[in-house]
C-alpha positions as CSV (number, residue, x, y, z in Angstrom):
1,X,-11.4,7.4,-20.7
2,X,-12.4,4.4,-18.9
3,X,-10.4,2.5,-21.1
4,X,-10.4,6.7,-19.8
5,X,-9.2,5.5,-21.8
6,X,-10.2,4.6,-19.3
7,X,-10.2,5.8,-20.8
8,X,-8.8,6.1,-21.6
9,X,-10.6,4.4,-21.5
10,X,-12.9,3.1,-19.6
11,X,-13.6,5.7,-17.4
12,X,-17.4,5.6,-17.5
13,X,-20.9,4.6,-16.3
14,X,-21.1,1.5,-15.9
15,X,-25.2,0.5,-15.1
16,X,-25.8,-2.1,-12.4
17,X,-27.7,-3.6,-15.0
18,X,-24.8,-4.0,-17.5
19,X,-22.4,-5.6,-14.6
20,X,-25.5,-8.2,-14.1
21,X,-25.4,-9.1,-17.8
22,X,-21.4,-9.5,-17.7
23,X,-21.6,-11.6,-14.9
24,X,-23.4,-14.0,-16.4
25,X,-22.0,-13.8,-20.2
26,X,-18.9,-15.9,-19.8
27,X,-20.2,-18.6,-22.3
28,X,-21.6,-16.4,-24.6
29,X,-21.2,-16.1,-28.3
30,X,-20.0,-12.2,-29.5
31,X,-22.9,-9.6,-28.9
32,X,-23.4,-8.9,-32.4
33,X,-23.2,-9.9,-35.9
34,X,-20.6,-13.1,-36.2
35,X,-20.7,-15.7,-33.8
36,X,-17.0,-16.0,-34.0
37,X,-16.3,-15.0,-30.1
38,X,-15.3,-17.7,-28.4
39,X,-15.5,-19.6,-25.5
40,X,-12.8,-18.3,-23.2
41,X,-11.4,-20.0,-19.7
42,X,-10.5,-17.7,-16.9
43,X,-7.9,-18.8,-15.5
44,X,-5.4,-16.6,-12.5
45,X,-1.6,-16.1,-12.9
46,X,0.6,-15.7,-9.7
47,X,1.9,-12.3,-10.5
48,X,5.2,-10.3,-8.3
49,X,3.4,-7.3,-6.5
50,X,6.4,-5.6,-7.3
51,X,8.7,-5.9,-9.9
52,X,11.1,-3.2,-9.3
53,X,11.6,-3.7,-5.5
54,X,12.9,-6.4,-4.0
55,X,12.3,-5.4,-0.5
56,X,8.3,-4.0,-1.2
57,X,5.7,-5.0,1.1
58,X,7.5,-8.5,1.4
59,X,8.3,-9.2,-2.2
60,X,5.0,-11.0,-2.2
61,X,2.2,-11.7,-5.3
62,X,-1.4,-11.4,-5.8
63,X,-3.4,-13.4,-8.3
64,X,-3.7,-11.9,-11.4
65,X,-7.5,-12.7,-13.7
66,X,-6.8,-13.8,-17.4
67,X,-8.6,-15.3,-20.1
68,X,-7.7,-17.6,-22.8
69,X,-8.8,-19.5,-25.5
70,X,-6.7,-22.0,-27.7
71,X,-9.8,-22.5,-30.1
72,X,-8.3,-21.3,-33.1
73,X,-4.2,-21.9,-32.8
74,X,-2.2,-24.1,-34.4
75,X,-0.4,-25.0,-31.4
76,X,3.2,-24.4,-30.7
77,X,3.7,-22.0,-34.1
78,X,0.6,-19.8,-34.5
79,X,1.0,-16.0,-32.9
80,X,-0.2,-14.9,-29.2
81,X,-2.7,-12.0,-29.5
82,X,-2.4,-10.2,-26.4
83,X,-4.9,-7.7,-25.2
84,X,-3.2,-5.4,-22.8
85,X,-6.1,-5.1,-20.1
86,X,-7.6,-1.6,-19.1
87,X,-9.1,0.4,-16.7
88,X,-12.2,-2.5,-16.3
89,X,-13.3,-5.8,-15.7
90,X,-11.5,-7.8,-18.1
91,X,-14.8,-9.7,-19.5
92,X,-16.1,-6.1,-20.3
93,X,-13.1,-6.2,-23.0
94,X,-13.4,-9.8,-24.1
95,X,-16.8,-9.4,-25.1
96,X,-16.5,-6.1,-27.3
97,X,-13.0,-7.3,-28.9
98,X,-14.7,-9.6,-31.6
99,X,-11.8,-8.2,-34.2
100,X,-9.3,-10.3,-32.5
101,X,-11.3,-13.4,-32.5
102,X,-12.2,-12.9,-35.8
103,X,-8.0,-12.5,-36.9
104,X,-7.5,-15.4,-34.7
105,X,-9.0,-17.5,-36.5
106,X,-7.5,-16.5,-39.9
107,X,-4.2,-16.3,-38.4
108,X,-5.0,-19.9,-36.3
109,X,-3.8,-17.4,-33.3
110,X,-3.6,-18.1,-29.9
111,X,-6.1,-15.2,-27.5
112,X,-5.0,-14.1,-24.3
113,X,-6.9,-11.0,-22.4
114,X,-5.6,-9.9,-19.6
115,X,-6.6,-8.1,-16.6
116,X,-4.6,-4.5,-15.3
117,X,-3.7,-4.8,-11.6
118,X,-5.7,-3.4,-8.9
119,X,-9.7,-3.6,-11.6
120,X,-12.1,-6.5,-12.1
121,X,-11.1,-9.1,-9.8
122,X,-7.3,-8.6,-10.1
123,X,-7.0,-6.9,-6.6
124,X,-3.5,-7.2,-5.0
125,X,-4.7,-6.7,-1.6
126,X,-8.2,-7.7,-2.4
127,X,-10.5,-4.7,-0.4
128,X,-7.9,-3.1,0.9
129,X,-6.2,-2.2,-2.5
130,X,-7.3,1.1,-2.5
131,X,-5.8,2.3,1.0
132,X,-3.0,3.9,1.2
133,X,0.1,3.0,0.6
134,X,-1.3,-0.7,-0.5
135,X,-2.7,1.1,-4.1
136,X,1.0,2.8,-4.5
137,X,1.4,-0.3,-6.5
138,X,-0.9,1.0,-9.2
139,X,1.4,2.4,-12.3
140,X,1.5,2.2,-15.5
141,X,5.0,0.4,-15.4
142,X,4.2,-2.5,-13.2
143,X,1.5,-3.2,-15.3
144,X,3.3,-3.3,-18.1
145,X,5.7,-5.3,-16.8
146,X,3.1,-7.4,-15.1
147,X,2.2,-8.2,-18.9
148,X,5.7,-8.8,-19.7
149,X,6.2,-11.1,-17.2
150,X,2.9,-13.0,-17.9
151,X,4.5,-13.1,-21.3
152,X,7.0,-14.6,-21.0
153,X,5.8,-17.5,-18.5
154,X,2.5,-18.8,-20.6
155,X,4.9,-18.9,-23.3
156,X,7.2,-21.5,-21.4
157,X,4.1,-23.7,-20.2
158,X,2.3,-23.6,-23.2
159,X,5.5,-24.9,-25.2
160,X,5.1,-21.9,-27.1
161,X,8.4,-20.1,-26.8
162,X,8.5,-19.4,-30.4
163,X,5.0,-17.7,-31.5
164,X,5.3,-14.2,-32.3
165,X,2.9,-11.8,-29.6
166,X,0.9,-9.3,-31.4
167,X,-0.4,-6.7,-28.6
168,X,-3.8,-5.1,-28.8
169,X,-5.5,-2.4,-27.1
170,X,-8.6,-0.1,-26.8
171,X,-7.9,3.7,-25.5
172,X,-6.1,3.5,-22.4
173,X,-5.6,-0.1,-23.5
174,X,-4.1,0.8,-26.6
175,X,-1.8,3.2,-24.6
176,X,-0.5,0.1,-22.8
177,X,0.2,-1.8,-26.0
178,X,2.2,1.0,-27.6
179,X,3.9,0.9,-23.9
180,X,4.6,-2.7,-23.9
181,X,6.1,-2.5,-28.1
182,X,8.2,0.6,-26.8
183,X,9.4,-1.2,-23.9
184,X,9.5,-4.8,-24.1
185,X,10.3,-5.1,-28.4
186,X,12.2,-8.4,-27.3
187,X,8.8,-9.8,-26.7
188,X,6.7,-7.8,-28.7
189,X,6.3,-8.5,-32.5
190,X,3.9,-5.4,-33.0
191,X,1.1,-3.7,-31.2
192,X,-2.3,-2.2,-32.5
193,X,-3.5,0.5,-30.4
194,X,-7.1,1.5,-30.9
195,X,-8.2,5.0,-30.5
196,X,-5.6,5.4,-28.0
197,X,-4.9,9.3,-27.1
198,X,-1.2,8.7,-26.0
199,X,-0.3,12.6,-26.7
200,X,-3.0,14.3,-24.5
201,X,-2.5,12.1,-22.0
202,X,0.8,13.1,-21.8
203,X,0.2,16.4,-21.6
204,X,0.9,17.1,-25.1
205,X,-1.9,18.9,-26.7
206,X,-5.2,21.6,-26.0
207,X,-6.9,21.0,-22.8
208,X,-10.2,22.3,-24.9
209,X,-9.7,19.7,-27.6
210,X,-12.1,16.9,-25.9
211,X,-14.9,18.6,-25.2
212,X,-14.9,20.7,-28.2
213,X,-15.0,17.2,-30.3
214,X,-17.9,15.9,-28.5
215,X,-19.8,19.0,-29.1
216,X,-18.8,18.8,-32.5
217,X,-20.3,15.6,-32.8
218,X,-23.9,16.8,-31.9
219,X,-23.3,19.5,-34.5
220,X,-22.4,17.6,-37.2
221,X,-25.7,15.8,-37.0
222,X,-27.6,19.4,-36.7
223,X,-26.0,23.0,-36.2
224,X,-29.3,23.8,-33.7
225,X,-28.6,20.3,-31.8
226,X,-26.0,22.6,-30.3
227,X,-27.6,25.5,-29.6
228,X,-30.7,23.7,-27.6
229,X,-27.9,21.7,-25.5
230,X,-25.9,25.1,-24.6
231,X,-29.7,27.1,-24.1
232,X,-30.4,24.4,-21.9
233,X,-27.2,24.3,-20.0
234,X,-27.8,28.5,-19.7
235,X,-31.7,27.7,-18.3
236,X,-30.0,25.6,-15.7
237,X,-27.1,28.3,-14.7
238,X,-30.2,30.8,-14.5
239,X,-32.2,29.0,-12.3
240,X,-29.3,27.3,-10.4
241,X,-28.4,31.7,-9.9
242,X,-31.5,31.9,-8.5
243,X,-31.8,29.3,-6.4
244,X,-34.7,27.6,-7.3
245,X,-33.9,24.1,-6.7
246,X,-37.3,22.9,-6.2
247,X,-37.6,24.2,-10.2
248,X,-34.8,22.2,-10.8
249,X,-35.4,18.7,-8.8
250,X,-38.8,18.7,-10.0
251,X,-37.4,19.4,-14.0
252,X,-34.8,16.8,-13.9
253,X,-36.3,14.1,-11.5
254,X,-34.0,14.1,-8.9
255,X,-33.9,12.5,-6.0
256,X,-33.2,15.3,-3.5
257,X,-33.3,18.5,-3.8
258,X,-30.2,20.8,-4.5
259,X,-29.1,22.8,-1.8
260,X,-26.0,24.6,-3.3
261,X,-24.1,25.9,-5.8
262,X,-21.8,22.6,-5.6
263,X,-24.9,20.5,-6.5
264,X,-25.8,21.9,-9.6
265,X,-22.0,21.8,-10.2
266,X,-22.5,18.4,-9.8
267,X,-25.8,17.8,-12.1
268,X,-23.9,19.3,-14.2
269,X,-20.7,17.2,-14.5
270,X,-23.4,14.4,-14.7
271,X,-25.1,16.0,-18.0
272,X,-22.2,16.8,-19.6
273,X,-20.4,12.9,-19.1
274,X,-23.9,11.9,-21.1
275,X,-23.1,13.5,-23.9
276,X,-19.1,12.2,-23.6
277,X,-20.6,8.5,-23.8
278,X,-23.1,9.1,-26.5
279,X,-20.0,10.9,-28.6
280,X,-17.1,7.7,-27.3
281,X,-20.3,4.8,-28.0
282,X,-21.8,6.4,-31.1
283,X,-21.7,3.0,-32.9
284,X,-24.1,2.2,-35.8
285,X,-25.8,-0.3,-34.2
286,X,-26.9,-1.1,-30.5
287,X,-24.3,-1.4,-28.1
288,X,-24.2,-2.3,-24.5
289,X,-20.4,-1.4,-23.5
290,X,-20.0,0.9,-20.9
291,X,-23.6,2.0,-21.1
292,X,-26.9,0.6,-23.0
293,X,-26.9,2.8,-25.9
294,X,-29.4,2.8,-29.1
295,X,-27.8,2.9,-32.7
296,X,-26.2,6.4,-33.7
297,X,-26.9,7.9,-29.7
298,X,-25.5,11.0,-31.3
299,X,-28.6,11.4,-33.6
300,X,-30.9,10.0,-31.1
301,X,-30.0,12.7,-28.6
302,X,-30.0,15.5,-31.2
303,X,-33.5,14.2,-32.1
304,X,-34.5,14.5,-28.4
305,X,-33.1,18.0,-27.6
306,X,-34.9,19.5,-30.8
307,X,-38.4,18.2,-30.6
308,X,-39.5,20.5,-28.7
309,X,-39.4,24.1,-26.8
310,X,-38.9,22.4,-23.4
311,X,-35.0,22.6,-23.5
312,X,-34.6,21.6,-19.9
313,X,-37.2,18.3,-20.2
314,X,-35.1,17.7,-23.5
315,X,-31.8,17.7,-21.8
316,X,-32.7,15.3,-19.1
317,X,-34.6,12.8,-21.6
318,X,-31.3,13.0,-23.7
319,X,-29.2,12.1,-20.4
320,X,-31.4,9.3,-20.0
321,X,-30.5,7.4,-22.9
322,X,-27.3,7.0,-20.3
323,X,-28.2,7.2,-17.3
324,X,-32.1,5.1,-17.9
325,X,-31.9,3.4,-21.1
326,X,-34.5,1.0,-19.6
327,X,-36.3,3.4,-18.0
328,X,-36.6,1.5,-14.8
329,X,-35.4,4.7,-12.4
330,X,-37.8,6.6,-10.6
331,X,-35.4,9.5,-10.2
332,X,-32.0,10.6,-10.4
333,X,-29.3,10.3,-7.8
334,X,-26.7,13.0,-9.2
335,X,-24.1,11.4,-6.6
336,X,-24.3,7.8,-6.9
337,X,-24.7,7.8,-11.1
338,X,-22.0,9.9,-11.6
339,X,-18.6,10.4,-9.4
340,X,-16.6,13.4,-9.8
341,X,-12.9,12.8,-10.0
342,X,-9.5,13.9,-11.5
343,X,-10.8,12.6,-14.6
344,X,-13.0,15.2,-16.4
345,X,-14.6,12.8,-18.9
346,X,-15.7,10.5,-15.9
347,X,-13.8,7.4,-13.9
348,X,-17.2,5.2,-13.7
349,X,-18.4,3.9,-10.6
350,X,-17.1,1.3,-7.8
351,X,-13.4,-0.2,-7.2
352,X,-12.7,1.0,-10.8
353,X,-13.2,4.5,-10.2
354,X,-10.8,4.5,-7.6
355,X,-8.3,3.0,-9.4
356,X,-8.8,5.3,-12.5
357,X,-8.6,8.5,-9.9
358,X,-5.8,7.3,-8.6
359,X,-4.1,6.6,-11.9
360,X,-5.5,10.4,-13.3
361,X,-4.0,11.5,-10.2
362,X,0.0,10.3,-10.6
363,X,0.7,9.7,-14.3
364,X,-2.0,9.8,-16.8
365,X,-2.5,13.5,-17.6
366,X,-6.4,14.3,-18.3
367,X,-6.7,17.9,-17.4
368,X,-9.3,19.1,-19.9
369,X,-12.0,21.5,-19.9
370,X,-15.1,23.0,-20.9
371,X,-15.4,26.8,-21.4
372,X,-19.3,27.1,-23.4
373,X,-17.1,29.1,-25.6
374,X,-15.6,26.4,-28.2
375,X,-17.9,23.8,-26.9
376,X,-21.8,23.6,-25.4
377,X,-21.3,22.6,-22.3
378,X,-20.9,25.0,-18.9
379,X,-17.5,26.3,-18.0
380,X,-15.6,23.7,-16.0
381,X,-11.8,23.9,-15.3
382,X,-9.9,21.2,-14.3
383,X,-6.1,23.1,-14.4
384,X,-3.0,21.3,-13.2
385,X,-3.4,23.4,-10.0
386,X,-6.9,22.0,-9.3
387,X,-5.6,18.6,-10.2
388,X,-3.1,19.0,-7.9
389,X,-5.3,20.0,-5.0
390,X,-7.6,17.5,-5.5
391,X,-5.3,14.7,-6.0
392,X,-3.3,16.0,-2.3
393,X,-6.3,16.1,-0.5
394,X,-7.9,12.5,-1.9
395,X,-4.8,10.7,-2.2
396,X,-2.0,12.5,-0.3
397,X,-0.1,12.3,-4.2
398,X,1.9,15.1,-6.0
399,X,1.0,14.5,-9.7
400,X,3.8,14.1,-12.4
401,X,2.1,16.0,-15.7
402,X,5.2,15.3,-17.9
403,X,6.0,11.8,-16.6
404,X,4.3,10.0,-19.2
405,X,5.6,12.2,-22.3
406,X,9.9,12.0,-20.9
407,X,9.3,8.0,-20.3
408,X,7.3,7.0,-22.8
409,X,8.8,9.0,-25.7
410,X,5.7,11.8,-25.9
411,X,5.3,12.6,-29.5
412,X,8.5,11.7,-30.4
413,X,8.3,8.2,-31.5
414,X,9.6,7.7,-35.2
415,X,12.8,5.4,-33.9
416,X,9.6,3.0,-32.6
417,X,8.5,0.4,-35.0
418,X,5.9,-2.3,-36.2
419,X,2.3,-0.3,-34.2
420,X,-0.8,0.7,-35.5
421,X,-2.7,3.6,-34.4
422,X,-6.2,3.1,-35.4
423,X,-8.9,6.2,-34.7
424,X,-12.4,7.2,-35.6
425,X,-13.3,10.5,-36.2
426,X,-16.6,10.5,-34.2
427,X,-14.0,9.9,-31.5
428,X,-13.4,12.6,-29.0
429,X,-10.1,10.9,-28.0
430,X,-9.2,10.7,-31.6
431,X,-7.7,13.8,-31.8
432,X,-5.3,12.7,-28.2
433,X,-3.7,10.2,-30.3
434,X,-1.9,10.0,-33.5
435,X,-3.5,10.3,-36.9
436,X,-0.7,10.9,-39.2
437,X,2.0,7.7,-40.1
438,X,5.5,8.6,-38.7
439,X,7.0,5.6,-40.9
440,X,6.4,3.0,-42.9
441,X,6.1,1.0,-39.8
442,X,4.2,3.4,-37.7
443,X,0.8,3.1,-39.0
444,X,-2.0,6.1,-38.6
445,X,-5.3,4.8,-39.9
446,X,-8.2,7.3,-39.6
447,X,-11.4,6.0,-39.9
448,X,-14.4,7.9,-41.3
449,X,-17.5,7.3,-39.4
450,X,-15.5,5.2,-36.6
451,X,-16.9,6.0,-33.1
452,X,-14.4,4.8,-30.0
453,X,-11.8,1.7,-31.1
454,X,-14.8,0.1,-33.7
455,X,-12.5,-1.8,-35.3
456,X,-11.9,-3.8,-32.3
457,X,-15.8,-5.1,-32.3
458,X,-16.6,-8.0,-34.3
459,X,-18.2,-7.9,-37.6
460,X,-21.9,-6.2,-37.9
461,X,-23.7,-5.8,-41.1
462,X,-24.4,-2.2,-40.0
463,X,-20.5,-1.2,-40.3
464,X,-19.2,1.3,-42.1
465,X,-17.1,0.5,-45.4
466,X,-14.1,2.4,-43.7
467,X,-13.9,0.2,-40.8
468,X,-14.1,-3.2,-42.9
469,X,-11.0,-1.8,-44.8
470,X,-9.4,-0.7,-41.9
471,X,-9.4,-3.9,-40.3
472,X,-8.4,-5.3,-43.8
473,X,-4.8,-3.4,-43.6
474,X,-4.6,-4.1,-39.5
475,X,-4.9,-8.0,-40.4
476,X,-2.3,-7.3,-43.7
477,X,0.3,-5.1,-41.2
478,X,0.0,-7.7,-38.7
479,X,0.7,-10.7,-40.9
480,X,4.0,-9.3,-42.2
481,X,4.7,-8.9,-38.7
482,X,4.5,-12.0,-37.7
483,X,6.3,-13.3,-40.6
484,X,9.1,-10.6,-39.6
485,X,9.5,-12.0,-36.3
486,X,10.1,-15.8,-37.6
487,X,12.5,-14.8,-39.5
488,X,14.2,-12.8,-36.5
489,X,13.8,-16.0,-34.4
490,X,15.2,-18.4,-37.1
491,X,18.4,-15.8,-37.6
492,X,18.8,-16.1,-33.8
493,X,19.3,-20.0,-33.7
């Protein structure tokens, strides 16, 4: 999802070239349209490394990345907007969150984004975070409490002990912010979570779902778009069955030849995750979140697997919009562009893909499949058996598939209050999530046309209407909200 939801989000390619151009885009403007992103400071918080035991691997603290912008609040009375970090580099976030800059400055808000333990820079044990036991640490509930506590302390220094937080949240992001209203309502006014597929991460749900709504993706553009990705997918089992791998490097540019059966299971875990990005990112204008994408990737990629009778040529060209949207590699490293983990959809590359595993591999549930029955791709299992194995032998953890669901209320939420669950219905996760209101302060809004969490980018003149209104009745819910909570504190005095 990566964020996953990873997600969740964020649980994706992420291209050397991309990390180059966020390494350097601290003082940019937003990517597109409006030039409303502001300039944000990054500043570190001294954060407990464990806030539920006292006697922990010497009760110490690591420094915790944040960043923050006072550019638009009316200081000491406008609200906090809060983004609850996810499975990335915080900047990554920042920069493809133009919504809440945008509401900021209507709602003279102060901005915080802040960065989940153990990705981006905020490594409690800096390059040994991922041994064990030094990434035990890595849960859901420290880092929501690792929010809570960051809460609480700005709000002291920066004298501003009385402005309502509004929480916000992309995909495993938004899972977080739904967490943090659930759990910590004392200093949460409301949360919106974006495209954030809290129920099938939970467990709650059909492990075919996700697969089968990135396929129908490609189909709604073109009913044959389908059927040329599953021939091509059945050209590769053939020849894969026969063993011609010099067929099949020389087809699909790789860089070494396959030598087994586990490579081309491997190729073909790196196809498939193509089409997942191209169905999360299909935006209606040019991204370059997670991946490099062209406008509509969706319809780009059916245009490449349908203009002509070379299947197999089609289906790598249509990975490249992914995996070489610059066109730079020579050939394809199926190990090193794509990682195979307890996260079906992908867990990116680097420090963040071990810390995704490792989360997919305790509490976030993401067994889903594909079966080339109810979607195009080859049949891939990922059962909680062969999570289970996996997740022994990688990271010596027994995996809790109903942990999530019995401590964070599953899909029984109507006594929570005041959130927003905001999905698009190009969205594979969409349908993870919840798209139906449970009360007049538990807020489904569907979005026609929405791709993943678009209503959290900025402004573009290529939007859809359904998005502008959307974000119309987020700002309106979270107004009343923050009125709500005034009037809570001034009852209180």
């Amino acid at each position: 999802m990566k964020s996953s939801f990873s997600a969740l989000t964020l649980t994706t390619l992420l291209t050397a070239e991309l990390l180059q151009a966020l390494s350097h885009s601290h003082v940019k403007t937003g990517i597109h349209g409006s030039q409303t992103q502001p300039f944000f400071k990054e500043k570190y918080f001294t954060q407990s490394l464990d806030h539920f035991n006292f006697n922990s691997m010497g009760n110490g603290t690591f420094l915790q990345r944040y960043l923050i912008t006072d550019k638009y609040w009316k200081i000491g009375y406008g609200p906090i907007f809060f983004y609850t970090g996810n499975e990335g580099d915080i900047w990554q976030f920042a920069l493809n969150s133009g919504f809440i800059a945008e509401l900021a400055a209507q709602q003279e808000a102060l901005i915080i984004f802040a960065e989940h333990r153990y990705y981006g820079k905020s490594l409690p044990f800096g390059n040994d975070s991922f041994n064990i036991p030094q990434i035990g640490l890595l849960t859901v509930e420290q880092a929501i409490a690792d929010y809570a506590v960051m809460i609480s302390v700005l709000k002291c220094q920066l004298s501003a002990t009385d402005c309502p937080v509004i929480v916000f949240g992309g995909s495993y992001g938004g899972m977080l912010s739904i967490y943090m209203r659930i759990k910590y309502p004392n200093l949460v006014a409301g949360a919106l979570a974006a495209s954030a597929p809290i129920l099938s991460t939970a467990g709650l749900g059909d492990p075919r779902q996700f697969f089968r709504d990135v396929t129908a993706d490609f189909e709604n553009i073109s009913p044959q778009c389908r059927h040329a990705v599953k021939d091509a997918f059945h050209q590769l089992k053939e020849l894969g069955e026969l063993q011609d791998y010099s067929a099949i490097e020389s087809t699909f540019a790789l860089c070494k030849r396959p030598s087994s059966p586990q490579d081309i299971y491997q190729l073909n875990g790196l196809l498939r995750n193509a089409f997942t990005l191209m169905a999360m990112l299909d935006y209606p204008y040019s991204t370059h979140f997670m991946s490099n994408m062209p406008a509509y990737p969706v319809k780009v990629g059916c245009e490449i697997m349908l203009r002509g009778s070379d299947l197999l040529t089609n289906l790598r060209e249509t990975a490249a919009i992914v995996y070489n949207s610059t066109g730079l590699l020579t050939c394809f490293d199926v190990y090193s562009l794509y990682v195979e983990c307890a996260d079906p959809t992908g867990c990116g590359l680097g420090f963040d893909s071990m810390a995704w595993d490792y989360q997919a591999c305790t509490e976030i549930n993401l067994c889903y499949e594909s079966n080339n029955i109810t979607d195009m791709f080859p049949a891939m299992t990922f059962t909680e058996e062969e999570r289970l194995q996996y997740c022994s032998k990688r990271w010596g953890v027994v995996p809790r598939p109903d942990w999530l669901k019995i401590h964070f209320w599953g899909d029984v939420l109507s006594t929570a209050s005041n959130i927003i669950f905001s999905n698009g219905d190009l969205d594979p996760w969409a349908n993870g999530g919840v798209r139906k209101s449970l009360s007049s302060s538990l807020i489904a809004i569907n979005i026609p046309g929405g791709a993943h969490h678009l209503d959290l980018r900025e402004s573009n003149d290529a939007d859809p209407a359904s998005v502008i209104e959307a974000r119309k009745t987020e700002a309106d819910l979270i107004t009343q909200w923050v009125k709500l909570d005034r009037i809570r504190m001034r009852q209180l005095l």
